[in-house]
C-alpha positions as CSV (number, residue, x, y, z in Angstrom):
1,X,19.4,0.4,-22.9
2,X,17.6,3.4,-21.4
3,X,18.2,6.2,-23.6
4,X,17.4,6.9,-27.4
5,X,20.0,9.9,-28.9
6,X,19.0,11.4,-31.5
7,X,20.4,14.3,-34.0
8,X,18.2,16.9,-35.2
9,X,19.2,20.4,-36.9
10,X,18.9,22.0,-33.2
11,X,21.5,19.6,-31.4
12,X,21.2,16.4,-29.6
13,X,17.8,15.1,-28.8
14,X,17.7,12.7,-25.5
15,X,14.5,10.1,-25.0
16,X,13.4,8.2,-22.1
17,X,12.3,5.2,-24.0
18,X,10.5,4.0,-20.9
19,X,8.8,6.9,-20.9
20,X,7.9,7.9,-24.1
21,X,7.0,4.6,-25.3
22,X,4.5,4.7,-22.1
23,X,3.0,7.7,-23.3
24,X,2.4,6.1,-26.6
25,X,0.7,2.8,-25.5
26,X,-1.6,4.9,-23.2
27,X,-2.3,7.3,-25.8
28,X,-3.5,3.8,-27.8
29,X,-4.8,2.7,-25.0
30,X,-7.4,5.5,-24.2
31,X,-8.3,6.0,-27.9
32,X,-9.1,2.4,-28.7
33,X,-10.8,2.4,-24.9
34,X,-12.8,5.5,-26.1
35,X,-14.0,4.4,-29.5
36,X,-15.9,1.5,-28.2
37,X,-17.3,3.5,-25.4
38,X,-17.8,1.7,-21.9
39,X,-17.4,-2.3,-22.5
40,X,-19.3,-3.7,-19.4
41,X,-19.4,-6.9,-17.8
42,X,-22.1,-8.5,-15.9
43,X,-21.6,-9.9,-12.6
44,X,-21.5,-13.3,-12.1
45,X,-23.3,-12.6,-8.6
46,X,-24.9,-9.3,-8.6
47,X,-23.9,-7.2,-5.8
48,X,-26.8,-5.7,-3.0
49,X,-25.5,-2.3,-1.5
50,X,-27.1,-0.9,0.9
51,X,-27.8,3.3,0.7
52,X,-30.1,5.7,1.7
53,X,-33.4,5.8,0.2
54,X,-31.9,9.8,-1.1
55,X,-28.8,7.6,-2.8
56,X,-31.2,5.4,-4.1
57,X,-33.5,7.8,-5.9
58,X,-30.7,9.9,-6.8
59,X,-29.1,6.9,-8.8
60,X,-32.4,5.7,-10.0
61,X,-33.0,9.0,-11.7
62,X,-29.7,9.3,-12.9
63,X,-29.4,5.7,-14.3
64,X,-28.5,6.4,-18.2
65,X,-25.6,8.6,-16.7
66,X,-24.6,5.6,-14.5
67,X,-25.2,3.1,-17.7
68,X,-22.7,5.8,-19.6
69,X,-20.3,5.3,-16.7
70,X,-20.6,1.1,-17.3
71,X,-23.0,0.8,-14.2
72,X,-26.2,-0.8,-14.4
73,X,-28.2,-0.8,-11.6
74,X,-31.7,-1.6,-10.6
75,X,-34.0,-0.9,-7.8
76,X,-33.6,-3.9,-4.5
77,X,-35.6,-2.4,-2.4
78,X,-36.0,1.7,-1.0
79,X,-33.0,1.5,0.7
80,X,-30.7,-1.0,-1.7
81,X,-29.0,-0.6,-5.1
82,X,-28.5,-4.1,-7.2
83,X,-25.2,-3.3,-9.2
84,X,-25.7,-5.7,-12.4
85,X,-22.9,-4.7,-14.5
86,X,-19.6,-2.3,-14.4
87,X,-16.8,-1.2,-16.4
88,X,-14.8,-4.3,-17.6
89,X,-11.6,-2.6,-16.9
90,X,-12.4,-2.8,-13.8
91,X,-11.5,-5.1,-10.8
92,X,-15.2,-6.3,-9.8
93,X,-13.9,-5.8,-6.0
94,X,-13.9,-2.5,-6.5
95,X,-17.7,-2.6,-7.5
96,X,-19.6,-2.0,-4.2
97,X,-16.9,1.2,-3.3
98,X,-16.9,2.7,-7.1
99,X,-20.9,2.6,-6.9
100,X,-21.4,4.3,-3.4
101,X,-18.6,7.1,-5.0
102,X,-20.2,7.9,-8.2
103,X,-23.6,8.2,-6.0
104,X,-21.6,10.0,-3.5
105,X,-20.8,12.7,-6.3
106,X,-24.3,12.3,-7.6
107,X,-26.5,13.1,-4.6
108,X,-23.5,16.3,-3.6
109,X,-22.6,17.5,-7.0
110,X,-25.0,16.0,-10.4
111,X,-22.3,14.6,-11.5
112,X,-19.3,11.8,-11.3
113,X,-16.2,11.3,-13.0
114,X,-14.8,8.5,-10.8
115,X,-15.2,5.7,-13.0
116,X,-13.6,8.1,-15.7
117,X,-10.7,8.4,-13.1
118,X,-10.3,4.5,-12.6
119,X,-10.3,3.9,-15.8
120,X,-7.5,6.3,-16.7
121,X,-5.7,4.8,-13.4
122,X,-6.0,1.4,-15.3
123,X,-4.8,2.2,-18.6
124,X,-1.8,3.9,-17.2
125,X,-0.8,0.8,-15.3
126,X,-1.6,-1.0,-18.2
127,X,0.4,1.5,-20.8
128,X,3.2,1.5,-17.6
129,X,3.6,-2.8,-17.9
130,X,3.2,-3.0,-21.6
131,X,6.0,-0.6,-22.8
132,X,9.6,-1.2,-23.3
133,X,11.8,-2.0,-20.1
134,X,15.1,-0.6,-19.4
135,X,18.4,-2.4,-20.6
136,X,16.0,-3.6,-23.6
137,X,18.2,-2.9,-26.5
138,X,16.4,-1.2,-29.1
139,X,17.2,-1.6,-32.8
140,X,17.7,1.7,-34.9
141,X,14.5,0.8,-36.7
142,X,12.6,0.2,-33.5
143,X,14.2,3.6,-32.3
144,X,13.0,5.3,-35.3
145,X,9.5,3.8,-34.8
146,X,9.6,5.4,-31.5
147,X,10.6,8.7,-32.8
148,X,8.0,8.9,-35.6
149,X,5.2,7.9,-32.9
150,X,6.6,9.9,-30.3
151,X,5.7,12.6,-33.4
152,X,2.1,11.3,-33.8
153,X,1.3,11.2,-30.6
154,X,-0.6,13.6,-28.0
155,X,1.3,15.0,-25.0
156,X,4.5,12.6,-26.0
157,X,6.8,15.6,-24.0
158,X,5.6,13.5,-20.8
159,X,4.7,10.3,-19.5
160,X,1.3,9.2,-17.3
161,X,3.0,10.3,-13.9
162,X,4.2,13.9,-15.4
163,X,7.5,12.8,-16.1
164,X,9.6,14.6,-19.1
165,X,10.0,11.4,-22.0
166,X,12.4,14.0,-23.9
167,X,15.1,16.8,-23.6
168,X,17.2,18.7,-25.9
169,X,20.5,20.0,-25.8
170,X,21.4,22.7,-28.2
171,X,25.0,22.7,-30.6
172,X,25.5,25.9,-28.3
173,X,26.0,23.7,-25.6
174,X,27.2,20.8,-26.7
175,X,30.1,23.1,-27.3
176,X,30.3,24.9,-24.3
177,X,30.7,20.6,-22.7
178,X,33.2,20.4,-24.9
179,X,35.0,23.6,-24.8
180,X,35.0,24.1,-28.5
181,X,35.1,27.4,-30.4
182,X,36.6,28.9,-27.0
């Protein structure tokens, strides 16, 4: 219900199911999320936000970076930003404070990562919700599909919060537990 054991030529393999299987819908997740590049939406209402002419410009100048980050914004006024469109992963309430960030970073450092960074926050809830739940009883052919993707898949030693999804224990100490060959 929470564990996978498995037998390899080493010993005993032990799998967080939760765990690994999170890493593996992430890992989907961000791939399939990456291939199609930033999928915007517009906004019903486009949102006014107010800056300073500097923010302005700054984002003005930098607006195909913005556009690659799912932002499109236009010119309201020298002191106002018109945010048209933003990532689709993304809550829209968050669109007035993810906008003054990324031109936050823009005017002090050229560049932004924080819609990168929400949108890896996002997935990982996502990947978090959509895998298997503890006392979920897997079959041995689901737990075998876990394996083999577990096998496939990019950092599967750890879950989105850092979290080991596996451990080993060698037939050295398996028979140290149970006092054999002593």
């Amino acid at each position: 219900g929470v564990y996978v054991l498995a037998q390899n030529d080493q010993g005993l393999v032990l799998v967080d199911m939760h765990a690994a299987h999170e890493r593996i819908t992430y890992e989907r997740l961000k791939r399939d999320f990456d291939a199609r590049q930033v999928i915007r939406q517009p906004l019903l209402v486009p949102l006014r936000v107010a800056l300073s002419r500097r923010e302005c410009d700054t984002a003005l100048n930098a607006e195909s970076d913005l556009a690659g980050m799912g932002l499109i914004v236009e010119s309201g006024g020298p002191e106002t930003l018109v945010l048209r469109e933003m990532p689709a992963l993304l809550d829209a309430s968050r669109g007035e404070l993810l906008l003054r960030d990324v031109v936050s970073d823009l005017v002090e450092h050229g560049v932004s990562q924080r819609a990168e960074a929400l949108g890896d926050e996002l997935l990982s809830t996502m990947a978090c919700h959509g895998s298997v739940r503890a006392n979920r009883r897997l079959t041995i052919d689901e737990m075998n599909a876990l394996l083999r993707d577990m096998e496939r898949t990019e950092r599967a030693d750890q879950c989105n919060h850092g979290r080991p999804t596996w451990t080993q224990l060698s037939l050295q100490q398996l028979d140290s537990l149970f006092l054999r060959g002593q």
